[in-house]
Rosetta silent file (secondary structure, phi, psi, omega in degrees, C-alpha in Angstrom):
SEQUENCE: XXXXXXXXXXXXXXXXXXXXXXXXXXXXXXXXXXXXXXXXXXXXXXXXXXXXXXXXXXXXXXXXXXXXXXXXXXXXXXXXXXXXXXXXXXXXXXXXXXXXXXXXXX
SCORE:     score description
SCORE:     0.000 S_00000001
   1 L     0.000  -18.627 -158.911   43.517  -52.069  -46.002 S_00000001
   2 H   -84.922  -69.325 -170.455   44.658  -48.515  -47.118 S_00000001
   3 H   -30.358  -60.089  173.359   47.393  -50.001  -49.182 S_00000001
   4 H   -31.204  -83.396  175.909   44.893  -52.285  -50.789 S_00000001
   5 H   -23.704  -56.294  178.904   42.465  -49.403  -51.055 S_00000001
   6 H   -56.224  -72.527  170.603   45.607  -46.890  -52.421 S_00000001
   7 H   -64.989   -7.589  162.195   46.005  -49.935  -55.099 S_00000001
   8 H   -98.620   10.808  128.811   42.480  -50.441  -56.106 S_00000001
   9 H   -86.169  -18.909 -158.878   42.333  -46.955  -56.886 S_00000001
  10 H   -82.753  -41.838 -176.002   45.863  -46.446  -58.744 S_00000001
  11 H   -83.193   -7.193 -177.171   44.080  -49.771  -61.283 S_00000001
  12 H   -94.518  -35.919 -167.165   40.486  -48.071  -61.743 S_00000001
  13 H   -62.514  -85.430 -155.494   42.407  -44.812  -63.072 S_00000001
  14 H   -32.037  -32.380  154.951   44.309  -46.892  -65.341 S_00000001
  15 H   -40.539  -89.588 -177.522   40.888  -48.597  -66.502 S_00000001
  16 H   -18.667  -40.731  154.443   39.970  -45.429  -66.993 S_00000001
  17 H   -55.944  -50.663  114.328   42.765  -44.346  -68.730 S_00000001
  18 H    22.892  -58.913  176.030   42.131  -47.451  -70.623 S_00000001
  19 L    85.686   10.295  160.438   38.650  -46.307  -71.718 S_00000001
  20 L   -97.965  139.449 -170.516   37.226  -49.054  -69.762 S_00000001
  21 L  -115.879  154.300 -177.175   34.854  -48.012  -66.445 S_00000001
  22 L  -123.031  117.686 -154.505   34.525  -49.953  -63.781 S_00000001
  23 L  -134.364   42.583 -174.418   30.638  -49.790  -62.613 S_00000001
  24 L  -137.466 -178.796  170.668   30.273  -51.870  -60.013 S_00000001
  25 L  -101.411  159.592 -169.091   31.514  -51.444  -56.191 S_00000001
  26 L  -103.353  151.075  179.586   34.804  -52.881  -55.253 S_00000001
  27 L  -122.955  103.061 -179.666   34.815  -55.168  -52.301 S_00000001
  28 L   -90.845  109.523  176.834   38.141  -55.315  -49.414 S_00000001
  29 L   -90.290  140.839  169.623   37.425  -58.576  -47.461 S_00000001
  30 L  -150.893  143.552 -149.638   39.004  -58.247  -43.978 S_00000001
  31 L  -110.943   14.838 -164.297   39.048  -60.315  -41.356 S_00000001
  32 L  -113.677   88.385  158.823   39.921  -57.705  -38.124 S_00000001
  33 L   -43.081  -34.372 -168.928   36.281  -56.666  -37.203 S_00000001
  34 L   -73.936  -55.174  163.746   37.348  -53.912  -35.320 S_00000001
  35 L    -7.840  -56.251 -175.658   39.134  -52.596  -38.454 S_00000001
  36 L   -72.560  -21.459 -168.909   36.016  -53.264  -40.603 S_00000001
  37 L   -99.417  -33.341 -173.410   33.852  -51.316  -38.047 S_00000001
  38 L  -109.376    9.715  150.095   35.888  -48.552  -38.272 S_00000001
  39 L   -59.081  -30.001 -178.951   35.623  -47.911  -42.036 S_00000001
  40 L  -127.300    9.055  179.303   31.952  -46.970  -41.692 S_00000001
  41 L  -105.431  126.736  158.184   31.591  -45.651  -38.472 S_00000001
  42 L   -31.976  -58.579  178.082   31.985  -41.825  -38.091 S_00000001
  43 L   -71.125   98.443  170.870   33.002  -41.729  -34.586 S_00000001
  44 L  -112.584  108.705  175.644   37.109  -41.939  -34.682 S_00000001
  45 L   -43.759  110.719 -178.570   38.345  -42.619  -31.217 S_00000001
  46 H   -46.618  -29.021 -178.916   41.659  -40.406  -30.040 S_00000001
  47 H   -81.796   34.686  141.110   43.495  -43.623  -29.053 S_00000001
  48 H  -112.722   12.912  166.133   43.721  -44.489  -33.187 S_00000001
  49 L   -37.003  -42.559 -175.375   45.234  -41.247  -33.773 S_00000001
  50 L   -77.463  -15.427  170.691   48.055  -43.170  -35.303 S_00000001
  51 L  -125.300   18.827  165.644   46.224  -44.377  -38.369 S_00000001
  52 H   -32.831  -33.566  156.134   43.599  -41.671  -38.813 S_00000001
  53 H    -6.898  -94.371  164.751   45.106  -41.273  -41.887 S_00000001
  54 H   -55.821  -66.226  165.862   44.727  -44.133  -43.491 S_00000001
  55 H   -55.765  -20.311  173.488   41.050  -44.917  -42.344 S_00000001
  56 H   -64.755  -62.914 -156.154   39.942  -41.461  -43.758 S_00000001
  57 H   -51.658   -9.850  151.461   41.470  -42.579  -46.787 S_00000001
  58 H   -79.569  -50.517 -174.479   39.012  -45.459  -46.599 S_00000001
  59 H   -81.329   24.979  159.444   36.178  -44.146  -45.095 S_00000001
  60 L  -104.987  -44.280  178.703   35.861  -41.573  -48.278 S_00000001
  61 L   -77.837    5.205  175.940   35.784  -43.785  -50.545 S_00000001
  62 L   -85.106  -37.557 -153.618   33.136  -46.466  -48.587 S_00000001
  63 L   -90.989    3.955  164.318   31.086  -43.145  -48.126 S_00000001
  64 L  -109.668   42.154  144.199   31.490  -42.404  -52.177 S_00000001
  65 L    57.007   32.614  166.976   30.067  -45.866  -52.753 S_00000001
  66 L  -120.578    5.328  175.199   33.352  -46.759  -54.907 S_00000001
  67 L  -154.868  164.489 -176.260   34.528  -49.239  -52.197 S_00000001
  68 L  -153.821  132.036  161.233   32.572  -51.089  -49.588 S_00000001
  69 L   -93.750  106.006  171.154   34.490  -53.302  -46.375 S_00000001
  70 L  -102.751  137.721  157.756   33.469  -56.686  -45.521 S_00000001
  71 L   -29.207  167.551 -177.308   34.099  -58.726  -42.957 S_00000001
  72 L  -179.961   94.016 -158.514   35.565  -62.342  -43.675 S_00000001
  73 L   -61.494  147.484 -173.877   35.611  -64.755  -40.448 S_00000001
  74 H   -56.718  -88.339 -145.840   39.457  -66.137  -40.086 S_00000001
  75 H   -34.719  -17.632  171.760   38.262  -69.643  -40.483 S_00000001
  76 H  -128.486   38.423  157.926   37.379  -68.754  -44.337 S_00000001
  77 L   -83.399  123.409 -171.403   40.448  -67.231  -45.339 S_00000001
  78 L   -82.069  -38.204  179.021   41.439  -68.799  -48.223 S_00000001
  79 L   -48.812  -31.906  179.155   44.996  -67.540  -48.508 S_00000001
  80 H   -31.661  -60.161 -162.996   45.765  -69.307  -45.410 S_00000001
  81 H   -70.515    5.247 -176.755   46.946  -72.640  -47.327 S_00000001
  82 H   -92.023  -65.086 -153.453   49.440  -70.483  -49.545 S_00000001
  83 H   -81.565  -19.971 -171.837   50.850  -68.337  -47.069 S_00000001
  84 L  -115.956  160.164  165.921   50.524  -70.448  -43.297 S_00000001
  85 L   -77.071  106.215 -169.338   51.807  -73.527  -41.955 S_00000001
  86 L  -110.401  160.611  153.388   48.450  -75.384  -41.460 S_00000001
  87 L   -78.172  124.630  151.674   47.425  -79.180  -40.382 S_00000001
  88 L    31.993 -105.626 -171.398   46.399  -81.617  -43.163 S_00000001
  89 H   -41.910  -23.069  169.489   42.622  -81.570  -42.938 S_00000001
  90 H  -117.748   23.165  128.732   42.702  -77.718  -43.072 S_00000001
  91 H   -45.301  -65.468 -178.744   44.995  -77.615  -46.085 S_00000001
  92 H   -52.628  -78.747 -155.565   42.693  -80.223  -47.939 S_00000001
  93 H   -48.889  -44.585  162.801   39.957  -77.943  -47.020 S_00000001
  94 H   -63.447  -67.455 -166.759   41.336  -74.610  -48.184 S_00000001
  95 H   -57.011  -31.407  176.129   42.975  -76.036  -51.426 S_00000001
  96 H   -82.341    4.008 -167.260   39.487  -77.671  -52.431 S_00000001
  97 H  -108.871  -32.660 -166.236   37.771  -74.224  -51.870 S_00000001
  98 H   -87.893  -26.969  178.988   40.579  -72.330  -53.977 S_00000001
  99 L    92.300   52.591 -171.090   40.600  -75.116  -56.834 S_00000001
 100 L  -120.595  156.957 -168.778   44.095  -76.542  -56.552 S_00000001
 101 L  -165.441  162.816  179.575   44.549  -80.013  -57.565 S_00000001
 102 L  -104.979  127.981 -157.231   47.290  -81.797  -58.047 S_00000001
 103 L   -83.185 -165.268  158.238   48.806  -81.454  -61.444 S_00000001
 104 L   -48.923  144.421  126.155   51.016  -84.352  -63.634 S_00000001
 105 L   -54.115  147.952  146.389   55.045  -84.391  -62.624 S_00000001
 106 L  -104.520    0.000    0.000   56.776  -83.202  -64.749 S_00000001
């Protein structure tokens, strides 16, 4: 999420730069609840010491309303049919949600 976060700031300056504004809130669907919980909660636990970092570097910009973290239950990840080996029926199902169709050979 940071990374993400790191690149959906590095593309608003360049709006900006741009002369275009971006005036809405940006949204990082994630599908690790605990993660997602600990973007807006205050209270950072000493055993996550190793990526305190990172979650500040989230949790300033959820609490300056320029990014907001939602959950996104595994079962409606869409990326799944690009990136995993899946069975049939939840291939079809993912590919019809993303809008892939099967083109012409060429």
């Amino acid at each position: 999420m940071a990374d993400t976060a790191s690149e959906i700031s590095w593309v608003c300056s360049l709006l900006n730069e741009l002369q275009y504004s971006v005036n809405q809130v940006l949204v990082i669907y994630c599908d690790n609840i605990g993660a997602t919980q600990l973007c807006s909660n205050l209270i950072f636990h000493s055993r996550m010491k190793h990526v305190s970092i990172d979650f500040h570097f989230i949790r300033e910009r959820v609490k300056s309303g320029v990014l907001r973290v939602c959950h996104v239950p595994s079962d409606d990840q869409l990326v799944d049919a690009l990136t995993k080996s899946l069975p049939r029926y939840r291939f079809e199902l993912l590919k019809d949600k993303i809008g892939l169709t099967q083109g012409r050979p060429s």
